[in-house]
mmCIF file of the N, C-alpha and C atoms, coordinates in Angstrom:
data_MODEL
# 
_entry.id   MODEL 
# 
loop_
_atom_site.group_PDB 
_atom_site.id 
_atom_site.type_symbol 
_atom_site.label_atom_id 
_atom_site.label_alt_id 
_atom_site.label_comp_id 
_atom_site.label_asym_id 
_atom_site.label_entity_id 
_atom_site.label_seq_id 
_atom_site.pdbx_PDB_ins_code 
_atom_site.Cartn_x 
_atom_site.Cartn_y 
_atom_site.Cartn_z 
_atom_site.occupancy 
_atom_site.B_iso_or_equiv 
_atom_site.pdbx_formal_charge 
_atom_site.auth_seq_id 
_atom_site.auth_comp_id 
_atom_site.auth_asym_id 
_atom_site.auth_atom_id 
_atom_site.pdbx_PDB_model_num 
ATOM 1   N N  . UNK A 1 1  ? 2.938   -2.444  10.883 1.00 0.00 ? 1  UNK A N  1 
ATOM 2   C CA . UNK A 1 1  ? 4.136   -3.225  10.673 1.00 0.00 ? 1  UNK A CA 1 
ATOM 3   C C  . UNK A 1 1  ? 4.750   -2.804  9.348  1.00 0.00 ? 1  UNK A C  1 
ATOM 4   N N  . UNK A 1 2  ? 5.858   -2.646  9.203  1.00 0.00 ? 2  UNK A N  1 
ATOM 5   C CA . UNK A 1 2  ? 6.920   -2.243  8.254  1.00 0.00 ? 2  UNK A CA 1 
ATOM 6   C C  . UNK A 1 2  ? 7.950   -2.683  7.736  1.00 0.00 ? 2  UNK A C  1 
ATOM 7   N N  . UNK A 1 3  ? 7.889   -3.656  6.353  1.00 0.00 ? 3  UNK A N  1 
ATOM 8   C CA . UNK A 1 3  ? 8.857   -4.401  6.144  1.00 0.00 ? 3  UNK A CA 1 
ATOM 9   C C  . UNK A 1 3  ? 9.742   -3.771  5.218  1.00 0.00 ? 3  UNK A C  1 
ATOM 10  N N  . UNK A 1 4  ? 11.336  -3.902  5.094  1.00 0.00 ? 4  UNK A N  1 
ATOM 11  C CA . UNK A 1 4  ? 12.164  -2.803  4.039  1.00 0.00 ? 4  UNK A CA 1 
ATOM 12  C C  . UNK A 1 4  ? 11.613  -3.835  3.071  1.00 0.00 ? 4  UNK A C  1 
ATOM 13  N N  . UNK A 1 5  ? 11.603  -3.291  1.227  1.00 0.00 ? 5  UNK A N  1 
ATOM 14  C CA . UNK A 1 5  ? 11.848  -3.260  0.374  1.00 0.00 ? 5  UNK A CA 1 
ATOM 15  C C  . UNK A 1 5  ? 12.511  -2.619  -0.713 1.00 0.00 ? 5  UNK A C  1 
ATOM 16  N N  . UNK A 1 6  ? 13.653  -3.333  -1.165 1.00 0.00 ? 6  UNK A N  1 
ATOM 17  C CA . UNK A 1 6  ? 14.242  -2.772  -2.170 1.00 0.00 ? 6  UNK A CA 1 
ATOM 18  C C  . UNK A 1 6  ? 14.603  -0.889  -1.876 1.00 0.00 ? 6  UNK A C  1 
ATOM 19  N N  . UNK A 1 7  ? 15.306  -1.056  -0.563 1.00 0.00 ? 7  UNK A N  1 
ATOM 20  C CA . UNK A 1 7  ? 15.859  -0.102  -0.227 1.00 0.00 ? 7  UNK A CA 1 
ATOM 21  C C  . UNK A 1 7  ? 14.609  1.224   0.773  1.00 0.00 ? 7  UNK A C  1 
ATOM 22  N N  . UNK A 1 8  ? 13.645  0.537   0.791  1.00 0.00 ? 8  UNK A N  1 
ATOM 23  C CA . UNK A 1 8  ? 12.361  1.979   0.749  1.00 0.00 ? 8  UNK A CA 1 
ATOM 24  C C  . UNK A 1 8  ? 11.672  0.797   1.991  1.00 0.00 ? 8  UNK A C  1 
ATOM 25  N N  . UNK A 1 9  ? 10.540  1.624   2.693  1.00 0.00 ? 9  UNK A N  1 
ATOM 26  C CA . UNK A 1 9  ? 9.147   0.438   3.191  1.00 0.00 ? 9  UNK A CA 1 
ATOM 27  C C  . UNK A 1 9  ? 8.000   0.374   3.034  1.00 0.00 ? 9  UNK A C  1 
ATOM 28  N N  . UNK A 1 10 ? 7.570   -0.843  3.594  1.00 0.00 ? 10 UNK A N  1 
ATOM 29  C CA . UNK A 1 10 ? 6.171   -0.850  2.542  1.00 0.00 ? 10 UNK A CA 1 
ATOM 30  C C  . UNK A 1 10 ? 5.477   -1.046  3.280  1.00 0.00 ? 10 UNK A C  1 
ATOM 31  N N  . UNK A 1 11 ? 4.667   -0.621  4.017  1.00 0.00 ? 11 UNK A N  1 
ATOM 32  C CA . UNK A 1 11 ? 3.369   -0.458  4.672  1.00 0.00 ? 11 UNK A CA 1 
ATOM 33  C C  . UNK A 1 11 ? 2.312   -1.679  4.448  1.00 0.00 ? 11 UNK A C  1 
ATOM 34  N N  . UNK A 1 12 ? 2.545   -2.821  5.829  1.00 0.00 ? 12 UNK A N  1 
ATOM 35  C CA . UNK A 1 12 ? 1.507   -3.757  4.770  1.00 0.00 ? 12 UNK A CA 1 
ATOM 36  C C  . UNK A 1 12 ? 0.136   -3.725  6.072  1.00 0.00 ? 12 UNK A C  1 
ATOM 37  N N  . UNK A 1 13 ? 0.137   -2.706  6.817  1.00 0.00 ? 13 UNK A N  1 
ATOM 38  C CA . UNK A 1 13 ? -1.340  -2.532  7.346  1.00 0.00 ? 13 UNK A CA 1 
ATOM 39  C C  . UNK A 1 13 ? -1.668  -0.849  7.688  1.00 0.00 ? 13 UNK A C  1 
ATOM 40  N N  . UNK A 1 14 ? -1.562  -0.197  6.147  1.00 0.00 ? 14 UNK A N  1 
ATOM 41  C CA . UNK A 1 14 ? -1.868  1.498   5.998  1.00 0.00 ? 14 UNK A CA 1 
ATOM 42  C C  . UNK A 1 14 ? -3.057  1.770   6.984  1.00 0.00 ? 14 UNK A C  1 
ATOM 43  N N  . UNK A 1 15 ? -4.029  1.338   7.126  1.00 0.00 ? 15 UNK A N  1 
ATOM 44  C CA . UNK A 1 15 ? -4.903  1.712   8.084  1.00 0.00 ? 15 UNK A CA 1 
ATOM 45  C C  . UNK A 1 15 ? -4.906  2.200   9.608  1.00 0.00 ? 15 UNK A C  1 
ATOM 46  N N  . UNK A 1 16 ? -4.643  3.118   9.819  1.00 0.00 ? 16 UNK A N  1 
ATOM 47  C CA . UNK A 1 16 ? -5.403  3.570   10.967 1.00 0.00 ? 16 UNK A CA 1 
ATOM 48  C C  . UNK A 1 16 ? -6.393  2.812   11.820 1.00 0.00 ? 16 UNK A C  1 
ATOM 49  N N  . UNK A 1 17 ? -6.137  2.497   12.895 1.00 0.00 ? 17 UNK A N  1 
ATOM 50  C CA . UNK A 1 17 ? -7.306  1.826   13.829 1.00 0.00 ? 17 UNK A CA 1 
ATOM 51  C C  . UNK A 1 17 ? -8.727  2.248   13.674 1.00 0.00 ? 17 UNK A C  1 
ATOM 52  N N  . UNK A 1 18 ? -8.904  3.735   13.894 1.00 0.00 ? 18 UNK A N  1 
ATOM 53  C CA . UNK A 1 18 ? -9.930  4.164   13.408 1.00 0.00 ? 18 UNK A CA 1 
ATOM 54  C C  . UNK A 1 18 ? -10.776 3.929   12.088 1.00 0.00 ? 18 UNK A C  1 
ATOM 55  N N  . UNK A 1 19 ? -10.114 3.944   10.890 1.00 0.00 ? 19 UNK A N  1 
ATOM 56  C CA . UNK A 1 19 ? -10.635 3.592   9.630  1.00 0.00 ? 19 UNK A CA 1 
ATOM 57  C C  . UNK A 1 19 ? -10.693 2.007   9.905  1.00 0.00 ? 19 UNK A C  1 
ATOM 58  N N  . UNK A 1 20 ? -10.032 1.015   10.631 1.00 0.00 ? 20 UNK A N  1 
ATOM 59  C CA . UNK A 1 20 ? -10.114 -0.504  10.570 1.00 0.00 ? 20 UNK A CA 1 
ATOM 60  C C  . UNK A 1 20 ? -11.466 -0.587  11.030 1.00 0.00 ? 20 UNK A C  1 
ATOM 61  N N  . UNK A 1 21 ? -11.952 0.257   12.035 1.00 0.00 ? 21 UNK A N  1 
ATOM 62  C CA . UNK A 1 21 ? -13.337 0.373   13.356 1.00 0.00 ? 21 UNK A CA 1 
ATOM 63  C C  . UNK A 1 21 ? -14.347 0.538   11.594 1.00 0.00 ? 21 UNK A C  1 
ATOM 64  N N  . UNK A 1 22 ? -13.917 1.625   11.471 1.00 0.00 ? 22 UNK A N  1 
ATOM 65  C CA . UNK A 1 22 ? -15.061 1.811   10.473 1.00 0.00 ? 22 UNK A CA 1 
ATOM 66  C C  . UNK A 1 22 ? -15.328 1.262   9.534  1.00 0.00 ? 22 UNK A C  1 
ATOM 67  N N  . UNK A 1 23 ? -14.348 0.533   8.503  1.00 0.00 ? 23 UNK A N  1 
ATOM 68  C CA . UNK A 1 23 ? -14.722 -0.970  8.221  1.00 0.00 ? 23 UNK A CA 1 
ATOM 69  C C  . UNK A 1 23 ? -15.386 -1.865  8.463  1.00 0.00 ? 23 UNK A C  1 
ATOM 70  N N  . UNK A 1 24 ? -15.179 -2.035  9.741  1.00 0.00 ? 24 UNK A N  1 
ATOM 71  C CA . UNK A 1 24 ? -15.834 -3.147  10.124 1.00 0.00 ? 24 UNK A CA 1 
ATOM 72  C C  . UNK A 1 24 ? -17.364 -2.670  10.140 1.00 0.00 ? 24 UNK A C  1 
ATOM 73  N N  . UNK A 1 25 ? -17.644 -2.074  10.544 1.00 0.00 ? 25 UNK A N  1 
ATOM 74  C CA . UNK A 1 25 ? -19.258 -1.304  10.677 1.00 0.00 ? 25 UNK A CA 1 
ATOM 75  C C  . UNK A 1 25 ? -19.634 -1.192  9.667  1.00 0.00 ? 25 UNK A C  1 
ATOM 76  N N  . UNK A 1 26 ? -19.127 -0.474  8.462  1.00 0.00 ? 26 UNK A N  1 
ATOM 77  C CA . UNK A 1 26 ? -19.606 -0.626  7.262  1.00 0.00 ? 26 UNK A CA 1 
ATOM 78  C C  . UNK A 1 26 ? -19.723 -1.596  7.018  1.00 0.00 ? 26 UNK A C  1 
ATOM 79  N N  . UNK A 1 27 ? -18.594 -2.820  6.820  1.00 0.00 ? 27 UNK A N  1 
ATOM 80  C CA . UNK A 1 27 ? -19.078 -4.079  6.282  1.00 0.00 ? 27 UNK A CA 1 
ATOM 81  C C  . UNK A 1 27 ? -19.878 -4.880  7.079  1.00 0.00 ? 27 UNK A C  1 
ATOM 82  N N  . UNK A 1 28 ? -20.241 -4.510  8.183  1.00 0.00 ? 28 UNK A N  1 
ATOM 83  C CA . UNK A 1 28 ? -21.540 -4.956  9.261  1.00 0.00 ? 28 UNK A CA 1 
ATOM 84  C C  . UNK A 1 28 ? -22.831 -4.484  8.414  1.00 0.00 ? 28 UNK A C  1 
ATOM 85  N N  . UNK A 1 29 ? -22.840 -3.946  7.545  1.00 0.00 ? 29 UNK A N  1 
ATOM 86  C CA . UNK A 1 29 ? -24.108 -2.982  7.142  1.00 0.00 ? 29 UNK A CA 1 
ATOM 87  C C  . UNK A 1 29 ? -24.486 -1.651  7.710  1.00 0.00 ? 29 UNK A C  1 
ATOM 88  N N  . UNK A 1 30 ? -24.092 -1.098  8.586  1.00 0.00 ? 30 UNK A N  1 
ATOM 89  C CA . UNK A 1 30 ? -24.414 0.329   9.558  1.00 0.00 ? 30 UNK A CA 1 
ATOM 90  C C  . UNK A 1 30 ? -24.191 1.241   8.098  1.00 0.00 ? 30 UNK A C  1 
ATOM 91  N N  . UNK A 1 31 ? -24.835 2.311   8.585  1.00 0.00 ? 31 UNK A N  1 
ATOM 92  C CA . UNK A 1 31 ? -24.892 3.427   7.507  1.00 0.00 ? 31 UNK A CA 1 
ATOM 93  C C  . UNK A 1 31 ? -23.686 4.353   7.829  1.00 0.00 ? 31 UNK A C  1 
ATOM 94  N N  . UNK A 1 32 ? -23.390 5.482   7.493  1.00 0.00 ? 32 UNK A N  1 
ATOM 95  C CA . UNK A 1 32 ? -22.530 6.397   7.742  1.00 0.00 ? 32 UNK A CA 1 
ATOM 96  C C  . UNK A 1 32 ? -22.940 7.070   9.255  1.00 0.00 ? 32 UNK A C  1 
ATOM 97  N N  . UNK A 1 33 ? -24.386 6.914   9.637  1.00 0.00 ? 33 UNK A N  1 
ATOM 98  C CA . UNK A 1 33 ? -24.892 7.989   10.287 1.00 0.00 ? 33 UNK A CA 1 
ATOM 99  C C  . UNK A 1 33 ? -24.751 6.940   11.669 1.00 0.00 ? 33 UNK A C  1 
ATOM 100 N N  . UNK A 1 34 ? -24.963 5.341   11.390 1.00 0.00 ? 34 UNK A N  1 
ATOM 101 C CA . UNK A 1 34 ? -25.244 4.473   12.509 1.00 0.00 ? 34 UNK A CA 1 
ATOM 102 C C  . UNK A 1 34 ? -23.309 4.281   12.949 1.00 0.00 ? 34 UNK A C  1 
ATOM 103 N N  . UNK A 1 35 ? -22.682 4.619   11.975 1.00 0.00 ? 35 UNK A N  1 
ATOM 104 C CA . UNK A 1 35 ? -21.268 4.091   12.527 1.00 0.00 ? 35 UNK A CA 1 
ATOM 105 C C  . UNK A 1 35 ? -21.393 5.522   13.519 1.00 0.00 ? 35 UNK A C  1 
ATOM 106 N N  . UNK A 1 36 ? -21.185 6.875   13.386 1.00 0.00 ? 36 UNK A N  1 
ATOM 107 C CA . UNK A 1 36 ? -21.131 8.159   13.573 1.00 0.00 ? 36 UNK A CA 1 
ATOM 108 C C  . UNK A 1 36 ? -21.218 7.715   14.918 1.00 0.00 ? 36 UNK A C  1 
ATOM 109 N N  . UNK A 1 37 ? -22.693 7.887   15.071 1.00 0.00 ? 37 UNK A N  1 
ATOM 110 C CA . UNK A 1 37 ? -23.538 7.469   16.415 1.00 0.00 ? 37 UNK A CA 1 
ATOM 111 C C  . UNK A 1 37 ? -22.670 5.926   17.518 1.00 0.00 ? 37 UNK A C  1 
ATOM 112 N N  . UNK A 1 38 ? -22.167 5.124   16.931 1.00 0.00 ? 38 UNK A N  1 
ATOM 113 C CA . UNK A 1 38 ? -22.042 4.127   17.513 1.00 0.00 ? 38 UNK A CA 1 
ATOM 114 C C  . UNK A 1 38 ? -20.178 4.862   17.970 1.00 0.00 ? 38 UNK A C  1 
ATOM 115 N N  . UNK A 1 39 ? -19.725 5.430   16.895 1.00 0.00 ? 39 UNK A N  1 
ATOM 116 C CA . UNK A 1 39 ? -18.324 5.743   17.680 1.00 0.00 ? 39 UNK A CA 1 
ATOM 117 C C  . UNK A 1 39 ? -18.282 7.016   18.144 1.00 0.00 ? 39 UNK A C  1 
ATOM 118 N N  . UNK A 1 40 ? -19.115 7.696   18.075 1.00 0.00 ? 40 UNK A N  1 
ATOM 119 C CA . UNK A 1 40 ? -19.515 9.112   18.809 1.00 0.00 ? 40 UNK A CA 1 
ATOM 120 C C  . UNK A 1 40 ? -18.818 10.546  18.291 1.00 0.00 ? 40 UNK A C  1 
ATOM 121 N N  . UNK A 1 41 ? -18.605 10.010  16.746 1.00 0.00 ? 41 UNK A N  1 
ATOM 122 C CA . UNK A 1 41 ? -18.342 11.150  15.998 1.00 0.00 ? 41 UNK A CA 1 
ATOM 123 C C  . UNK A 1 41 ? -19.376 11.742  14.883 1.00 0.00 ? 41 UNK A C  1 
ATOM 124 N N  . UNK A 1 42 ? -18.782 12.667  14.330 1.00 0.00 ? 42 UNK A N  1 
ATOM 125 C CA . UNK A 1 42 ? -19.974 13.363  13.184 1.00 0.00 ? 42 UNK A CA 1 
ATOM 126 C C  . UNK A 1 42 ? -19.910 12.709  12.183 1.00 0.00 ? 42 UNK A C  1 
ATOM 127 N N  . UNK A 1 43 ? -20.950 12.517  11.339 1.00 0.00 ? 43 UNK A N  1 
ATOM 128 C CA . UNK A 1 43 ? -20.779 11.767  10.273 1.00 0.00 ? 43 UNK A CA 1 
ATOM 129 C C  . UNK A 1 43 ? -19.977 12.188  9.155  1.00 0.00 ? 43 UNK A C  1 
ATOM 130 N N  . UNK A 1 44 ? -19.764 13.031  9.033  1.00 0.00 ? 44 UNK A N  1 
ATOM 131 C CA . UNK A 1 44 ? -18.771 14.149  8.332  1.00 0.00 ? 44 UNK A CA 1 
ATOM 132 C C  . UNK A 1 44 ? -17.116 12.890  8.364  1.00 0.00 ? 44 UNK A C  1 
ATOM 133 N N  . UNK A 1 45 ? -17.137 13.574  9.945  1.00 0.00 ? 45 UNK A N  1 
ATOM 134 C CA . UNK A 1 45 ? -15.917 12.220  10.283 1.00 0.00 ? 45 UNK A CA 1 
ATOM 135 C C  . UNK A 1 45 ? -16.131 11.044  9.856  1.00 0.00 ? 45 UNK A C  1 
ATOM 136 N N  . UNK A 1 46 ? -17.058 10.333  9.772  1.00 0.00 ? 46 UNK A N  1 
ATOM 137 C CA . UNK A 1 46 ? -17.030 9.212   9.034  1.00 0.00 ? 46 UNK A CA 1 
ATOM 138 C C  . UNK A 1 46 ? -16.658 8.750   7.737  1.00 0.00 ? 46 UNK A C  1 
ATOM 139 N N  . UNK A 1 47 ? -17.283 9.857   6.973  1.00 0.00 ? 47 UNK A N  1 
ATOM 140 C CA . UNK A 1 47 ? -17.361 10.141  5.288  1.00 0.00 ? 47 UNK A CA 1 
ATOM 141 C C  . UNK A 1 47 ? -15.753 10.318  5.318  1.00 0.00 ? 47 UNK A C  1 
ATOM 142 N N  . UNK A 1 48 ? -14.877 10.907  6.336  1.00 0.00 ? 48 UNK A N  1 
ATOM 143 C CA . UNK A 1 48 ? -13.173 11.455  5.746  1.00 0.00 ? 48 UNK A CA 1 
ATOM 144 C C  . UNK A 1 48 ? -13.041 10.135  6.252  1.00 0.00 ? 48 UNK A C  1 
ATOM 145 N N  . UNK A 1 49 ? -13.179 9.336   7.034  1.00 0.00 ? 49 UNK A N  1 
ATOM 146 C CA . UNK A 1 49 ? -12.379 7.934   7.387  1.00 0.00 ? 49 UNK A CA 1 
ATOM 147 C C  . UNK A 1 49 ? -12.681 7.280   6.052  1.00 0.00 ? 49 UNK A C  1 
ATOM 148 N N  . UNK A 1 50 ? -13.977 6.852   6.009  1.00 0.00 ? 50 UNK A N  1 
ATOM 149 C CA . UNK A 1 50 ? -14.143 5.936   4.808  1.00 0.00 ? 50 UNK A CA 1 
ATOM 150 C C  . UNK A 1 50 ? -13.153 6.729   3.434  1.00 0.00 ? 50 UNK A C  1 
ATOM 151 N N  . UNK A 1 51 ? -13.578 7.501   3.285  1.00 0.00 ? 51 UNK A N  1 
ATOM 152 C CA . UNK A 1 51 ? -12.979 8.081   2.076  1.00 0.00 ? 51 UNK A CA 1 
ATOM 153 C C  . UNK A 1 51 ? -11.595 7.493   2.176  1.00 0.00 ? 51 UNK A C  1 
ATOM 154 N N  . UNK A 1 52 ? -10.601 8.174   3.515  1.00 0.00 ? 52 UNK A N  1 
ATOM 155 C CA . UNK A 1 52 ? -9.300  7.635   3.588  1.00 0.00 ? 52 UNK A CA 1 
ATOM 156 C C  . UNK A 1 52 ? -8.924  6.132   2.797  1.00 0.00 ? 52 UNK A C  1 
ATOM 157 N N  . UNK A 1 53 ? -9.678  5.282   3.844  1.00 0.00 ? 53 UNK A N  1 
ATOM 158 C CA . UNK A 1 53 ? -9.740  3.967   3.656  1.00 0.00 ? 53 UNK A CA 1 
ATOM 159 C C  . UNK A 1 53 ? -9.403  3.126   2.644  1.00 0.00 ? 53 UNK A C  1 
ATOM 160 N N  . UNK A 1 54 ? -11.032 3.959   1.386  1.00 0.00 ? 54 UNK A N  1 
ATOM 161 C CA . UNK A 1 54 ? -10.515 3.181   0.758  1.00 0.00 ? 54 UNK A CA 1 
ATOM 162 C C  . UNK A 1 54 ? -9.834  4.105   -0.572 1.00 0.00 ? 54 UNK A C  1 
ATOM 163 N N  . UNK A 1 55 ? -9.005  4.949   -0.399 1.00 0.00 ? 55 UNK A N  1 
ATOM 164 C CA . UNK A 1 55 ? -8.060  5.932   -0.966 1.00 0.00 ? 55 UNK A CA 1 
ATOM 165 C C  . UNK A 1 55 ? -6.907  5.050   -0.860 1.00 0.00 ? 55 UNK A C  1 
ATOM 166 N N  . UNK A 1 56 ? -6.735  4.624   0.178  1.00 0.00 ? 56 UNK A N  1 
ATOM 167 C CA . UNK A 1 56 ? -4.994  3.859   0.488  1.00 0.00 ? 56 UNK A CA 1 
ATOM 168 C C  . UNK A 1 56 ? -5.173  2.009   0.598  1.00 0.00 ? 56 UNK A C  1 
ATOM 169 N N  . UNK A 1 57 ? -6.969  1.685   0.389  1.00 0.00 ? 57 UNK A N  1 
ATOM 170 C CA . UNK A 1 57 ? -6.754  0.328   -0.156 1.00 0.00 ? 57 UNK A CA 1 
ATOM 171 C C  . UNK A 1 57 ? -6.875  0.530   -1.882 1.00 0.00 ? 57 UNK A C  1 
ATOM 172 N N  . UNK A 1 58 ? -6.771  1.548   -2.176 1.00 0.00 ? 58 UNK A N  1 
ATOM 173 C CA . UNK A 1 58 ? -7.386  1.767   -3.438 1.00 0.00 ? 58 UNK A CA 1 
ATOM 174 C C  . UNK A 1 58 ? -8.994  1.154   -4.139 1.00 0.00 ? 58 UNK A C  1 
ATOM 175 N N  . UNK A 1 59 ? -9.770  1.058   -2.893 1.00 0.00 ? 59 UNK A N  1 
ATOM 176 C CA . UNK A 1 59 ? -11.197 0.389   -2.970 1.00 0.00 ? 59 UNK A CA 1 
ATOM 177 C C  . UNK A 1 59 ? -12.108 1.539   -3.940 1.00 0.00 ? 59 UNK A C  1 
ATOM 178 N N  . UNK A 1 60 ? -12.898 1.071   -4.515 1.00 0.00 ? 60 UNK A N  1 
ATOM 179 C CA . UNK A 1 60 ? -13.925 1.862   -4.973 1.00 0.00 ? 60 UNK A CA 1 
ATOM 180 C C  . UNK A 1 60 ? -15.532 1.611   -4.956 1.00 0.00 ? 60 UNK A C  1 
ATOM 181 N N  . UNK A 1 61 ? -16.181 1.095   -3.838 1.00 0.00 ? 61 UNK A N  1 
ATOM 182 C CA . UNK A 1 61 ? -17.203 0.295   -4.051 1.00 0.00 ? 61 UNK A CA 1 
ATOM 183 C C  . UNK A 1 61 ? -17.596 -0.390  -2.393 1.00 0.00 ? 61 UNK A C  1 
ATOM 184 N N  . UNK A 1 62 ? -18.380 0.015   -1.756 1.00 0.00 ? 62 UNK A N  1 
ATOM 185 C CA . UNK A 1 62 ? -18.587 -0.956  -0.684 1.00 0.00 ? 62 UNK A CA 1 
ATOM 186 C C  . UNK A 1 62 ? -18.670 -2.199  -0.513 1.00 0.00 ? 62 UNK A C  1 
ATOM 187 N N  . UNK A 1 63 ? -19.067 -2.404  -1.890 1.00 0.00 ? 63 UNK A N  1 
ATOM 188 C CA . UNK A 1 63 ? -18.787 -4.276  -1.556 1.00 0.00 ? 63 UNK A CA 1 
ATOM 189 C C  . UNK A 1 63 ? -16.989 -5.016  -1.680 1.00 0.00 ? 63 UNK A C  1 
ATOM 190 N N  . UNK A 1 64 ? -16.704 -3.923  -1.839 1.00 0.00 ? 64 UNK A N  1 
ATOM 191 C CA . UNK A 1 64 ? -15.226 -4.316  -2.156 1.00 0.00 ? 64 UNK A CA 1 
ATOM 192 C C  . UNK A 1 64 ? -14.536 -4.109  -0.505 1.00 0.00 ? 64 UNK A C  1 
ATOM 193 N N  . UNK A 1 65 ? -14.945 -2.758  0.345  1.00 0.00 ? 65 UNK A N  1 
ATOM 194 C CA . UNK A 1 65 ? -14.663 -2.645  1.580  1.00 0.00 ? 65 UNK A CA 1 
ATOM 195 C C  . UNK A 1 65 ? -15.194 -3.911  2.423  1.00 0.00 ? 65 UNK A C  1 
ATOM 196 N N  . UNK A 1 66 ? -16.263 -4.823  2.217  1.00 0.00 ? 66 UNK A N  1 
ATOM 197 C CA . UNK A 1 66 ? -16.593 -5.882  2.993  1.00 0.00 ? 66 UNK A CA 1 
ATOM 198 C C  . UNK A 1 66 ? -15.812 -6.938  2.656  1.00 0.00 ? 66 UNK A C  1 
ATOM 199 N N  . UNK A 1 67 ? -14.988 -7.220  1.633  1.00 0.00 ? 67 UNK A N  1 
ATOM 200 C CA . UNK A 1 67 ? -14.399 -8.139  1.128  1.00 0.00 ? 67 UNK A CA 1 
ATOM 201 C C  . UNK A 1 67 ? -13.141 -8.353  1.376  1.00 0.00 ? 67 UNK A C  1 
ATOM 202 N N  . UNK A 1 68 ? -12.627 -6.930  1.448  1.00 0.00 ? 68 UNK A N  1 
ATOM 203 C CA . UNK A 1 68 ? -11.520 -7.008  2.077  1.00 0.00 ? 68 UNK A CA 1 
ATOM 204 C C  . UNK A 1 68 ? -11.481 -6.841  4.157  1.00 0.00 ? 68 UNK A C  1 
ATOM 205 N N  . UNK A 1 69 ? -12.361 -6.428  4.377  1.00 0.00 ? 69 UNK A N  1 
ATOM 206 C CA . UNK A 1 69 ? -12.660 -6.408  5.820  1.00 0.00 ? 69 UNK A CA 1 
ATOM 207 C C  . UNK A 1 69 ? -12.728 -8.139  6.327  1.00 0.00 ? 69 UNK A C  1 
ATOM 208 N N  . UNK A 1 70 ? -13.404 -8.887  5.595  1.00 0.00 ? 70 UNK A N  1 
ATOM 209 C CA . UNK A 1 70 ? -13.580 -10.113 5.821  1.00 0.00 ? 70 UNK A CA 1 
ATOM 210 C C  . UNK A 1 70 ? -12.272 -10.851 5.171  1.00 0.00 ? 70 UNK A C  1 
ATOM 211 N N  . UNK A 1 71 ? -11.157 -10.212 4.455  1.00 0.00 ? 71 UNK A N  1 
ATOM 212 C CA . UNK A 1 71 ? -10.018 -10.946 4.220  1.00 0.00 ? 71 UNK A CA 1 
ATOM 213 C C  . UNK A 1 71 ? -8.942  -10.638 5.259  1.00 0.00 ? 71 UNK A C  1 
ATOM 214 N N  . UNK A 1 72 ? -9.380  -9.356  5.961  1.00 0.00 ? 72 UNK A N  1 
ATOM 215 C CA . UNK A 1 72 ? -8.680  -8.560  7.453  1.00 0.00 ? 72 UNK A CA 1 
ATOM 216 C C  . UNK A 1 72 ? -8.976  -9.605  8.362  1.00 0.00 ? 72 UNK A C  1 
ATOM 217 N N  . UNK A 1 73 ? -10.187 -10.531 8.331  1.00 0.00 ? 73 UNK A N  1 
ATOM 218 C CA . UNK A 1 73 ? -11.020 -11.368 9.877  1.00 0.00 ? 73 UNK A CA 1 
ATOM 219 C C  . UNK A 1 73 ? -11.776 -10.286 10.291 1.00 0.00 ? 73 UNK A C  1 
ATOM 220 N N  . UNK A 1 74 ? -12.050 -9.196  9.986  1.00 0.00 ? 74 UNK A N  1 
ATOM 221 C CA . UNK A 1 74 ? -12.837 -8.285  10.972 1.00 0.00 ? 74 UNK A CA 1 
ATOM 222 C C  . UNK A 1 74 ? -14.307 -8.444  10.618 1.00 0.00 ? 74 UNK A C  1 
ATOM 223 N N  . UNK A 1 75 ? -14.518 -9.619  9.985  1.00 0.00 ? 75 UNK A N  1 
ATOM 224 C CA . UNK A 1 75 ? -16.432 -9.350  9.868  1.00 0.00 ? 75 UNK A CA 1 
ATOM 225 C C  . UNK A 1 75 ? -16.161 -11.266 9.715  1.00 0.00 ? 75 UNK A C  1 
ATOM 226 N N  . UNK A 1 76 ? -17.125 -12.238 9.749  1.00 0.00 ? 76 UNK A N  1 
ATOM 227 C CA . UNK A 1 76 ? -17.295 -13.118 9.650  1.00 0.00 ? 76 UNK A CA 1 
ATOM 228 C C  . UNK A 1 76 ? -18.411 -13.301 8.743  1.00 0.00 ? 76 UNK A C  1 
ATOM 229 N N  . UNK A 1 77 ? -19.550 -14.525 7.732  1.00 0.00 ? 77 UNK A N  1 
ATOM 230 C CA . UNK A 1 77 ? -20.060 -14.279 7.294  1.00 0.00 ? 77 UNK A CA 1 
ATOM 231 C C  . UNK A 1 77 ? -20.924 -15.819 7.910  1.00 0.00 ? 77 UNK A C  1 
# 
């Protein structure tokens, strides 16, 4: 979804479906290797999603990816 601002737009859900999937798994606890396996890519691929992720939430820290995953609704506690 894409709302104008001040002439320009602003992206208020940058994520990719794919990186949202992998969120959620991470902040499930799964490792890099258990998300891989569970969405049937290489873990390689995993490492560039996450990386993406949190590049464009500007995250630095996995506990910060669960925090905001659970401010998404995508994990419950």
């Amino acid at each position: 979804m894409n709302t104008a601002l001040a002439g320009g737009t602003f992206d208020l859900d940058p994520l990719t479906q794919r990186e949202r999937e992998v969120m959620q798994l991470i902040a499930e606890g799964k490792s890099n290797k258990e998300v891989a396996q569970q969405l049937d890519v290489s873990v390689k691929t995993v490492e560039s999603h996450r990386r993406n992720l949190m590049v464009k939430l500007d995250i630095h820290e996995t506990a910060s990816i669960v925090r905001h995953a659970m401010k998404l609704g995508l994990i419950q506690l």
